[in-house]
C-alpha positions in Angstrom: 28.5 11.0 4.3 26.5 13.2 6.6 24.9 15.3 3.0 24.2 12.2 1.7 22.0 10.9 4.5 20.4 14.7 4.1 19.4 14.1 0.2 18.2 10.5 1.0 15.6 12.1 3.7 15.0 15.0 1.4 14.2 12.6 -1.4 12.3 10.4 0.6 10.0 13.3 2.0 9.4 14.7 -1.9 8.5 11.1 -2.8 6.0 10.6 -0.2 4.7 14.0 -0.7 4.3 13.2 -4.8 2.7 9.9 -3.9 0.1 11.7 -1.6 -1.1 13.9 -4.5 -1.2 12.2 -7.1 -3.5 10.0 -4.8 -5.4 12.9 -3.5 -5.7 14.2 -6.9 -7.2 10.5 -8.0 -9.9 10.6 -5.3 -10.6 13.7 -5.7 -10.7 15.2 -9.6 -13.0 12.5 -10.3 -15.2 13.5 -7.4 -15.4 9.9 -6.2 -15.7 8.8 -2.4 -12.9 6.4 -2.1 -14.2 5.2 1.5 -17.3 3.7 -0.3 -15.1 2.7 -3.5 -12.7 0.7 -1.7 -14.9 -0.3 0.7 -14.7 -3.9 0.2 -10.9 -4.1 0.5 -10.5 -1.5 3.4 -9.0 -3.8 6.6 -6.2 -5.3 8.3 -4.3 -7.7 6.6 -2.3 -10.2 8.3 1.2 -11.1 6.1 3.7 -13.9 6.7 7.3 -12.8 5.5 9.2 -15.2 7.7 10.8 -15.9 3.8 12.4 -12.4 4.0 13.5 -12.5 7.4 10.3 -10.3 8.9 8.0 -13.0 10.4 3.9 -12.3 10.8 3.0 -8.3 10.1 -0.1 -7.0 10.0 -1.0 -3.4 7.7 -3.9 -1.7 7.9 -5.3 -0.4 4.3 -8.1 2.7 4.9 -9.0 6.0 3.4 -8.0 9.4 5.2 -9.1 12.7 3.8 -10.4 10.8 0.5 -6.9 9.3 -0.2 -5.8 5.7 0.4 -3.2 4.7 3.0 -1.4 1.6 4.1 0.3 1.5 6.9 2.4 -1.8 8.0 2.9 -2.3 11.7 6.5 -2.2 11.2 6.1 1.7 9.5 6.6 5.0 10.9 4.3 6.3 8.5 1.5 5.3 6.3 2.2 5.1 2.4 -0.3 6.3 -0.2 -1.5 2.8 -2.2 -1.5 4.3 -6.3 -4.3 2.7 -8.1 -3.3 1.0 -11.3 -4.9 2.5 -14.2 -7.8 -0.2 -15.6 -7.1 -2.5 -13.0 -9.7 -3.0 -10.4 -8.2 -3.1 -7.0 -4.5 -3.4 -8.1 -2.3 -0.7 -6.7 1.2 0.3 -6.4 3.4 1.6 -3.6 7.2 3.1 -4.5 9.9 3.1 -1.9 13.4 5.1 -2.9 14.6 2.5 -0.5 12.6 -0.7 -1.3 11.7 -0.7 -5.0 8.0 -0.8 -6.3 5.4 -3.1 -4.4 2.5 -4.1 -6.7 -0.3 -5.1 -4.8 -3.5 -6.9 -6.0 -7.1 -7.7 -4.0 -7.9 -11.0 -4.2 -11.6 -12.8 -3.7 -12.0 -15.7 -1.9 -14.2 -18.9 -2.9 -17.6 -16.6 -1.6 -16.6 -13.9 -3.4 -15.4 -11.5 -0.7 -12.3 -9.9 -0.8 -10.4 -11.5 2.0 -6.7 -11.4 0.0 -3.9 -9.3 -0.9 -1.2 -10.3 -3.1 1.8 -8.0 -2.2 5.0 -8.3 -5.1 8.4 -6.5 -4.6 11.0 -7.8 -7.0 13.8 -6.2 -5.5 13.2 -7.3 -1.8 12.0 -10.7 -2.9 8.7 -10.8 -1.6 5.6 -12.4 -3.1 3.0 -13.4 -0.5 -0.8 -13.5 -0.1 -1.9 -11.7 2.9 -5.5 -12.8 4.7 -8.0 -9.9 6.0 -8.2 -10.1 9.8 -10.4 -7.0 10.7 -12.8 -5.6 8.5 
C-alpha cells in the first residue's frame, strides 16, 4: 500500500512538472508577455461550491515567471491554467486525482471580465465564480 502512495506522489509531481512546461513553453516560444495577455482576467475569484460539499473558496489566477498559475485557497500549490488552443481565455487544468477542470472567462453586461466558468465532470462541479480583487 505504502509503493502505491509512493507512485501516486511520483505521478502527481511529473504531472505538475509537464503542466508547468508546456505552459512555460506557451508563454514563452511565442515570445508573448502573458502578464499583459491575460491581463484582463488576472484576479481573485470568489467561488460558491456549497453543491460539492466545499462552501465559498476564493483562487487567485496570475502570471509568475511568464507562465499562468491558479492557486485555490484550499491548495498547497498553485496549478499551471493550459490555454485551449483557438479559444480566447478558455483554459484547462488536469488533476491525476480530480479529473480535467475546463475553465472559461466570462464578460459581464459592461464588457469586463468579471466571471469564470469552472467545469469538472468527474467531481461534479459547474459554477460561475465572480472577480473580487483585480
Amino acid at each position: 500500500m505504502k509503493l502505491r502512495k509512493k507512485h501516486v506522489s511520483v505521478l502527481s509531481i511529473a504531472v505538475f512538472a509537464v503542466l508547468t512546461v508546456m505552459g512555460l513553453g506557451i508563454g514563452a516560444a511565442n515570445g508573448q508577455d502573458l502578464k499583459a495577455k491575460y491581463a484582463p482576467i488576472l484576479g481573485t475569484y470568489e467561488f460558491d461550491l456549497t453543491s460539492v460539499g466545499v462552501g465559498i473558496m476564493k483562487a487567485d489566477f496570475y502570471v509568475e515567471n511568464n507562465i499562468f498559475y491558479t492557486k485555490p485557497e484550499t491548495a498547497s500549490e498553485a496549478a499551471a491554467v493550459i490555454p485551449v488552443e483557438g479559444k480566447e481565455f478558455e483554459f484547462t487544468i488536469s488533476d491525476p486525482d480530480e479529473g480535467t477542470y475546463k475553465l472559461a472567462f466570462l464578460k459581464d453586461e459592461k464588457g469586463e471580465y468579471t466571471k469564470c466558468r469552472v467545469i469538472n465532470e468527474v467531481a461534479g462541479i459547474d459554477v460561475v465564480g465572480t472577480k473580487v480583487v483585480k
